[in-house]
N, C-alpha and C positions, 0 to 999 in steps of 0.2 A: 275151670279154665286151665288150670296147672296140668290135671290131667289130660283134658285135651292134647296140650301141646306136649308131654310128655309120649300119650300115645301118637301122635303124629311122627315124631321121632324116631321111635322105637319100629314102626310099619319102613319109615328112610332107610337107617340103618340095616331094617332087613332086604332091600330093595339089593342096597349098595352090595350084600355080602352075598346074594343071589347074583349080581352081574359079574363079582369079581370072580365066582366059583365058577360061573359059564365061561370066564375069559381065558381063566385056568386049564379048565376042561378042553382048551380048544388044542388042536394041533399044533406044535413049532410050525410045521410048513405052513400052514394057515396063518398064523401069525406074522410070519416075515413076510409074506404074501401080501397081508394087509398091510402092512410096515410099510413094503416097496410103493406098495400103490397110492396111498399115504402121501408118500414121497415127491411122488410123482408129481399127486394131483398139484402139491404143494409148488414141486420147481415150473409149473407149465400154467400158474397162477401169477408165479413170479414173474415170468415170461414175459408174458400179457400184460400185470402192471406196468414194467419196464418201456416195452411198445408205447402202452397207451402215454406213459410218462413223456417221448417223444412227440409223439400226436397231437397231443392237449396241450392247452395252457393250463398251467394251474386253475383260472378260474374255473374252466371249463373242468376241469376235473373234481373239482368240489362242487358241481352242480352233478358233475355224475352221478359223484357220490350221496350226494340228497338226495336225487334221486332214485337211489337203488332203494331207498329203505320202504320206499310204495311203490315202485312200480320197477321188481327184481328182472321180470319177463324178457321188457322193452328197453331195458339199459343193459342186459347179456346179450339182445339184438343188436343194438345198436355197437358197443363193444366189437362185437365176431366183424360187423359189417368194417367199422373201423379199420381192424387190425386185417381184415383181407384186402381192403384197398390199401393199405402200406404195404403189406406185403407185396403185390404186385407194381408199387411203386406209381399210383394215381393221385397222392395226397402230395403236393409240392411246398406247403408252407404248414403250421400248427393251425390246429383249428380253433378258433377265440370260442367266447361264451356266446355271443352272437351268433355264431353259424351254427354249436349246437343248435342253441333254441330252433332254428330253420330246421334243422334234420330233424329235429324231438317232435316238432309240429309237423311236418310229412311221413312220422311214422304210424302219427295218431289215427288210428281210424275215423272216418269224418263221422261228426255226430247229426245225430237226427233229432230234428225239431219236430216235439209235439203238435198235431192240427186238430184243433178244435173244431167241430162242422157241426155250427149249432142249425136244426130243423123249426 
């Protein structure tokens, strides 16, 4: 078993010294390039937290956030959706945890019930 994890280790280790030599290997301009972009994605994340932080109530924000951890798709929909009607200035009060759930349920696609057609 020592050995086992021993050599599990030693395969990491070379994982890690293989990525650093590619990151190495890569161009300055390419690297600042990623740096900036990085950067970016970082400040226009912020952005958006910010937004939403107006938008929402806290409750409603920690259901977002529950949310996201199963169902990433329809909570970055719903989010863009959010943040476009602010923008355009149609949202006139915060949205509670209750008017979520109403929008979370109108985004769901409707389910379909099994019919059994016994002969």
């Amino acid at each position: 078993m020592a050995d086992d994890l021993e050599n599990i280790r030693q395969k990491r280790l070379e994982q890690l010294q293989q990525q650093q030599a590619a990151q190495q290997q890569m161009a300055p301009g390419d690297m600042q390039a990623a740096m900036q972009q990085e950067q970016a994605r970082a400040e226009m994340d912020a952005k958006k937290q910010a937004l939403l932080r107006q938008i929402l109530t806290p409750e409603a924000r920690e259901r977002m956030t529950t949310l996201k951890m199963s169902r990433k798709e329809m909570v970055e929909q719903l989010e863009s959706q959010l943040i476009t009607l602010a923008q355009n200035g149609r949202i006139q009060s915060k949205i509670d945890d209750e008017k979520l759930k109403q929008l979370l349920v109108q985004l769901q696609p409707p389910k379909r019930e099994p019919t059994i057609k016994r002969m």
